[in-house]
C-alpha positions in Angstrom: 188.6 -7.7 13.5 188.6 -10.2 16.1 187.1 -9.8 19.4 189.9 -9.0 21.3 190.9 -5.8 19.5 186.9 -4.8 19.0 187.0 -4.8 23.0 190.4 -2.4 22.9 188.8 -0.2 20.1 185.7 0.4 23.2 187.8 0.7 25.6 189.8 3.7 23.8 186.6 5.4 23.0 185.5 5.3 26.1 188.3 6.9 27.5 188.8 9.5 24.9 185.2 10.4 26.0 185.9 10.6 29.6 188.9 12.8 29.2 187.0 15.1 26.8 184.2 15.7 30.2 187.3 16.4 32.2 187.8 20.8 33.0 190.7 22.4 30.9 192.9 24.7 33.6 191.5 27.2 32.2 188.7 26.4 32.6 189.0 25.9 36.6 190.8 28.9 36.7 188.1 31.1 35.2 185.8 29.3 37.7 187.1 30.0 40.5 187.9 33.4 39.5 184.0 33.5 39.0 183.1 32.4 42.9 185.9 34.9 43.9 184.5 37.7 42.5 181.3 36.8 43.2 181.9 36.3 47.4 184.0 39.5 47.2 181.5 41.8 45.5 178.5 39.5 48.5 181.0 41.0 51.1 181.5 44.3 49.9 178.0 45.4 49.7 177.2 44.1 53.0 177.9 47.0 54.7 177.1 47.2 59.0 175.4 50.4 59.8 178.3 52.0 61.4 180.2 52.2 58.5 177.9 53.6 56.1 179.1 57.2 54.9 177.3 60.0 53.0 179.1 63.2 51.6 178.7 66.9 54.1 179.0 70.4 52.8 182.8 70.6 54.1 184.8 74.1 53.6 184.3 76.7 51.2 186.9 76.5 48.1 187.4 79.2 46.1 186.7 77.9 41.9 185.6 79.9 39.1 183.1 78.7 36.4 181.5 79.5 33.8 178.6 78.4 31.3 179.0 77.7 27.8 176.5 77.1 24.7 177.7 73.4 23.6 175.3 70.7 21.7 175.8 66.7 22.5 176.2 65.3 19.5 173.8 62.3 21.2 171.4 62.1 24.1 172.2 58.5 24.4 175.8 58.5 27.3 179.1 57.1 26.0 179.5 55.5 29.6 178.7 56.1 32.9 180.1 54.4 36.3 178.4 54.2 39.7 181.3 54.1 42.8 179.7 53.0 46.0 181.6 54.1 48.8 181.5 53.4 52.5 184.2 53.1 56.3 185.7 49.9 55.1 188.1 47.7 54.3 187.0 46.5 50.7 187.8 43.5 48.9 188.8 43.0 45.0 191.8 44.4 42.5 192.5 47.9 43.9 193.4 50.5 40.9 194.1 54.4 40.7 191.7 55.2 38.1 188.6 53.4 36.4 188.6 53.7 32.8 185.7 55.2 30.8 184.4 54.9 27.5 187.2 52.3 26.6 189.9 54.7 27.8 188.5 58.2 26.9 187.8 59.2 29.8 190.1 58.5 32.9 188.3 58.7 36.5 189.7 58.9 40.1 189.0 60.0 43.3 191.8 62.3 45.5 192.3 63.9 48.3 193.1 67.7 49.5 196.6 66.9 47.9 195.7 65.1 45.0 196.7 61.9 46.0 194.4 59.0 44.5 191.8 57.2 47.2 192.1 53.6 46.3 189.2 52.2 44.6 188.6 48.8 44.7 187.5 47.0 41.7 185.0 43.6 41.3 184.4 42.5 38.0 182.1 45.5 37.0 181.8 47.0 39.9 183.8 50.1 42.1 184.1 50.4 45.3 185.9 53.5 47.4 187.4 53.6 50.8 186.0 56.5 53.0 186.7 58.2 56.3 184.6 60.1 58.2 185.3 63.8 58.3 188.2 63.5 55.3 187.6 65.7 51.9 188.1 64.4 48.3 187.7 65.1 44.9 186.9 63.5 41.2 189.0 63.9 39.2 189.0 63.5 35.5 191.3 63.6 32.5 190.2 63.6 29.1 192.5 61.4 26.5 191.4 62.4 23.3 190.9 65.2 20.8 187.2 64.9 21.2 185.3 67.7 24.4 183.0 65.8 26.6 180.1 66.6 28.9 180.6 65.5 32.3 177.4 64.7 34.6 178.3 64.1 37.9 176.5 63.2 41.1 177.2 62.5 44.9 174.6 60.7 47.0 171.8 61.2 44.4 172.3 65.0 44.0 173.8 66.3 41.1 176.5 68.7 42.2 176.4 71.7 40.4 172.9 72.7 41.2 172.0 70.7 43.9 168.9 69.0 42.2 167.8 65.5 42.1 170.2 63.9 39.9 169.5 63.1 36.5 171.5 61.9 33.2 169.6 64.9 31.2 171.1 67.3 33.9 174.1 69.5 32.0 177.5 68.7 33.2 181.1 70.2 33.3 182.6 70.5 30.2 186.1 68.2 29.6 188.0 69.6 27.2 190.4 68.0 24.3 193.0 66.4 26.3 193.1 68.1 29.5 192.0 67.1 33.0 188.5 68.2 35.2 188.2 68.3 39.3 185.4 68.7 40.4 185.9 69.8 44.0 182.7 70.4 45.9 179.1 71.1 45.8 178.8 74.6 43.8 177.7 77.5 45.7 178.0 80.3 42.9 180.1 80.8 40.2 183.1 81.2 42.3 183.3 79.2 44.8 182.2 74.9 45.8 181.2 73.1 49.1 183.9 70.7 49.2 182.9 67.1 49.7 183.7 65.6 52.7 182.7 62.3 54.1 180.0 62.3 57.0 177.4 60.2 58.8 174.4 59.7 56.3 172.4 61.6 58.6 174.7 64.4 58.1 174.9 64.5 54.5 173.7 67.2 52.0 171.5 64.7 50.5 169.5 63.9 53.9 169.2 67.6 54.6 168.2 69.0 50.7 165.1 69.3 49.3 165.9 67.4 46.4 167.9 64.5 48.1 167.3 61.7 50.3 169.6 59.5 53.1 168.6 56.3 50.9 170.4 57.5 48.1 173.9 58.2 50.3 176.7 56.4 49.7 176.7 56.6 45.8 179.1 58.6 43.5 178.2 58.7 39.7 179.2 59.9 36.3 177.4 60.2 32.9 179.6 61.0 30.1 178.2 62.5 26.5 180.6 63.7 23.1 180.0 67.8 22.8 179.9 68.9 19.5 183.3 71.8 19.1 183.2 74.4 21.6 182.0 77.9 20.7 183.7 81.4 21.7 180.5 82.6 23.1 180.4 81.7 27.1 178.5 83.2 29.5 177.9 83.1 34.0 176.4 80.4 35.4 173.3 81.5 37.7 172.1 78.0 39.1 173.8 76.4 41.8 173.3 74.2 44.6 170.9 75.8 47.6 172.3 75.9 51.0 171.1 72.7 52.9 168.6 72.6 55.1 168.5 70.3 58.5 164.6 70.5 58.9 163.6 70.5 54.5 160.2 69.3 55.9 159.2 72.5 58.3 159.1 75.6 55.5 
């Protein structure tokens, strides 16, 4: 090989390597995606005082329950999803409904008329839009054959019986293929507090014995697999106590 071409067969090397440094568009794309999602979900939980929110005891609604003898076939969750929600404009990919448990389970939020509160999604996290003094719902629908457990919580309290919320609290059960709302803080066996969105000061949470204003601003949901459902059912006799302004002075 003379020298002339050994210089040419460098000089193509050396170029091949340069291009092979060099960012695919994909590449880029998934990149900037990255710092997009990342500033978003940096903006959205920066939230100014004024337009943090907590959930109220709002008006009574009249709904029946009942308590039933089911088994979860595991102690460990299939899923469970935190929304954080707050009197803002939020950033990110707004969707009607957050998908659980790779599509079991189908989440959302309404209103009075069971129209869907946009929630606003940020790679793994949820955020909801609240208004001060407005009532909603969670909603769920169950996609499968299969009965689930649902545990929910609002601000840290777990709203059937008004304790400090846990995942080993029992839930509302979400049968084969049919569809859950959960409209308030229960009161009895026939009737809820419905949520409504309030000051953090004014929220169950900062005036219950079990809760606390820290904690406001925070929806969750623990879902479990219940083994078949039995015949056998019988009242439930725990609920949620009525809040107290003052838990402190007793």
């Amino acid at each position: 090989m003379n020298k002339i071409s050994y210089l040419l067969c460098i000089l193509l090397c050396l170029f091949l390597a340069a291009c092979s440094k060099k960012e695919s568009p994909s590449d880029v794309s998934h990149s900037e995606a990255t710092t997009t999602d990342a500033a978003a979900e940096a903006a959205n939980n920066d939230v100014a005082a004024d337009e943090k929110l907590g959930t109220k005891w709002g008006d009574e609604i009249s709904s029946h329950t009942t308590e039933v003898d089911l088994k979860r076939k595991s102690d460990t969750p299939l899923a469970e999803v935190l929304v954080q929600y707050a009197d803002k404009n939020y950033k990110g990919k707004s969707v009607n409904a957050i998908s659980i448990a790779g599509g079991k389970v189908s989440f959302s939020v309404v209103d009075d008329r069971g129209n869907s509160i946009p929630i606003y999604r940020v790679g793994q996290s949820y955020y909801l839009e609240g208004r001060e003094g407005r009532s909603y719902q969670l909603q769920y629908e169950n996609n499968t054959s299969k009965t689930f457990e649902i545990v929910a919580s609002v601000d840290g309290v777990d709203v059937i019986n008004g304790s400090t919320a846990s995942r080993g609290n029992s839930g509302y059960v979400l049968n084969a293929h049919d569809s859950l709302r959960i409209e308030g803080f229960r009161k009895s066996a026939d009737a809820v507090a419905s949520f409504t969105f309030s000051k953090p000061e004014d929220s169950y949470a900062a005036n219950s014995d079990n809760g606390s204003i820290q904690n406001a601003g925070i929806i969750g949901t623990v879902v479990y697999e219940l083994e078949a459902p039995k015949d056998e059912a019988k009242p439930v006799n725990k609920y949620a106590p009525a809040p107290n302004a003052f838990p402190a002075d007793r």
